[in-house]
N, C-alpha and C positions, 0 to 999 in steps of 0.2 A: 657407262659414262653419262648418258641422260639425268641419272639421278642425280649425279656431283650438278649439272649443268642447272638444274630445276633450281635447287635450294641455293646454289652459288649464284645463280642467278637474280632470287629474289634478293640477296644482298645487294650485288651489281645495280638493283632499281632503287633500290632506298639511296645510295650513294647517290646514281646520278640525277635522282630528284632534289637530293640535300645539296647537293652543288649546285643545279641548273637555281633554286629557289634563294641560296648565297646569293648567286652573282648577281642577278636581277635585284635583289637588295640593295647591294657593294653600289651597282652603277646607274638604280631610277630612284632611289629613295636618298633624300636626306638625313642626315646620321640623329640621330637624338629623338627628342619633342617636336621639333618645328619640323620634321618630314616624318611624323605620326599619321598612318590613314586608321581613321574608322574604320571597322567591318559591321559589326552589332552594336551601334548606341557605343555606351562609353565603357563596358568591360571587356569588349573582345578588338584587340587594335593592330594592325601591322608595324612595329616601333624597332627602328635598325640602332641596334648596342653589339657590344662585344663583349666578349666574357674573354680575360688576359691569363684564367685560370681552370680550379676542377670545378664543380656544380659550386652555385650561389654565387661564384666570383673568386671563393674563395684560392692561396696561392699560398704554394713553399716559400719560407721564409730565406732565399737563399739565391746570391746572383745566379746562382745556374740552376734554380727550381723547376723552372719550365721545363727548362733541356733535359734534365731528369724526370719532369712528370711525363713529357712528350716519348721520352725513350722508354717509360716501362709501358707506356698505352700499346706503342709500335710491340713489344714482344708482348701485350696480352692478346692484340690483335692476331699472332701468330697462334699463340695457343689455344682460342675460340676460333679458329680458322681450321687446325687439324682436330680440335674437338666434334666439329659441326661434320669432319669428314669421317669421323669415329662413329657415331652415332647414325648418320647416313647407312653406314656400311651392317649397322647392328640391326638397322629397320625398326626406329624407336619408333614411338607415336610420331605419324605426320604434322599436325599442332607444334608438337614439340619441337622437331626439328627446322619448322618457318618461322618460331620463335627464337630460337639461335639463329636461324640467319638474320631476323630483323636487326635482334643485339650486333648481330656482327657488322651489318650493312652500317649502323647507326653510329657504329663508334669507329670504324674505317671515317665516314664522313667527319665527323670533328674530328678526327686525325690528322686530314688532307689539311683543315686550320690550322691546328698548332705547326703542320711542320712547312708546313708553302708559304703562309697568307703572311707572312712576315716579307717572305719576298714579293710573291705577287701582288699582291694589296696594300704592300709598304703598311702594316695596321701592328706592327710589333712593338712593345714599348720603347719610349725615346731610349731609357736608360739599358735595354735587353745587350749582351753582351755579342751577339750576333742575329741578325735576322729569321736564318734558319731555327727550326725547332720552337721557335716564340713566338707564331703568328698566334693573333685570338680569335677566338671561336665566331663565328658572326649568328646573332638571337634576332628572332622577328616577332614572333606567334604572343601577344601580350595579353593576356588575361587580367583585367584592371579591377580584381575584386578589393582592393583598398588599399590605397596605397596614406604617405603622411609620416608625419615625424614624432619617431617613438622614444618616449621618455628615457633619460639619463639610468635611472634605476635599475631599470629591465636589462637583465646579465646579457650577457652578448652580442644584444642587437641595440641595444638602446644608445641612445646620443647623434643619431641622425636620422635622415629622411629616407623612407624604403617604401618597399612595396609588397603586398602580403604574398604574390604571383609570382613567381621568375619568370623572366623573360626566356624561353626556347626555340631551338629549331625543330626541321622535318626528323635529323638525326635524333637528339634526344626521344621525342616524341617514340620515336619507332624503338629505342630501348625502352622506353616508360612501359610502350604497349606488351612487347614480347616478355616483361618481368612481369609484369600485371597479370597477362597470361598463365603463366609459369606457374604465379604463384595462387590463382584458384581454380584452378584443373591439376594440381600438383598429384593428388590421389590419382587422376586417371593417368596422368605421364609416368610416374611410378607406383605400379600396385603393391602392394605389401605381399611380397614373396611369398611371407609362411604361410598367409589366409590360403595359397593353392595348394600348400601342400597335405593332401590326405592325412589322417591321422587312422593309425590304425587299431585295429578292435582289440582287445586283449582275451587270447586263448585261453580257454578251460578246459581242462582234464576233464573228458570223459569216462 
């Protein structure tokens, strides 16, 4: 039971740092520009936004987008929750599996967003069909490597004013780090099977 308790636990702490860190946001800062703190000079800022969607802002084009994107996050969450208890049980790499709980701690927390902070925060779009499952995610951590308004031409992003940086929280953060992870110690989390397996000599007739 200790073990479930270890790795579930380290989820447990990312969550409730991602919330304790929310709310102190929600209710000493003011929303936008005008309640921007410096930290480092003028690229590292505390800046309270919301994100009404997936990563960049981006959003299903559809009245009940949210409540759709909000409902497969809740059964992904299910299924990296019994994953992280699969692998526990298998005695993967330790790394590995603190890395699955980050991801899991990380995306539980913007979860608690989309599907509460519509009620509790009232921060759900005016036009959202209900409050539930619509709340937005709340971002702080502002990395101000260049922001400015990018030319019409430029496919996708061009014809307004951006930021080269997104805006995130403690959640994201803590999936960025546990993929980040993942993805260069991947050889040691998975070794290449066949390399263990002996090869064996080939007999000659004596």
């Amino acid at each position: 039971m200790n073990k479930y308790i270890k790795y579930f636990g380290i989820a447990f702490l990312v969550i409730a740092l991602d919330q304790v860190v929310k709310m102190l946001v929600h209710f000493q800062m003011d929303f936008g520009t005008p309640g921007q703190i410096p930290i480092f000079g003028d690229w590292f800022k505390l800046h309270y936004t919301t994100n009404p969607g997936m990563a960049f802002g981006m959003e299903l084009g559809s009245e009940y987008g949210k409540m759709i994107l909000t409902s497969f996050r809740l059964v992904a969450m299910v299924g990296i929750g019994f994953y992280l208890t699969h692998i526990i049980d298998k005695k993967n790499h330790p790394v590995y599996i603190l890395c699955i709980a980050m991801i899991l701690g990380g995306a539980i927390g913007n979860l608690v967003d989309s599907v509460f902070y519509g009620v509790w925060l009232d921060n759900a779009p005016y036009n959202a069909p209900t409050p539930w499952f619509h709340g937005q995610v709340v971002d702080m951590f502002y990395f101000d490597i260049w922001e400015g308004y990018i030319p019409d031409w430029i496919p996708l992003f061009g014809g307004g004013y951006t930021a080269l940086w997104p805006i995130f929280n403690v959640a994201d953060a803590s999936i960025f780090i546990g993929v980040a992870i993942i993805l260069v110690f991947q050889n040691r989390f998975f070794p290449d099977k066949k390399a263990e397996i002996p090869v064996e000599e080939p007999t000659t007739l004596s």
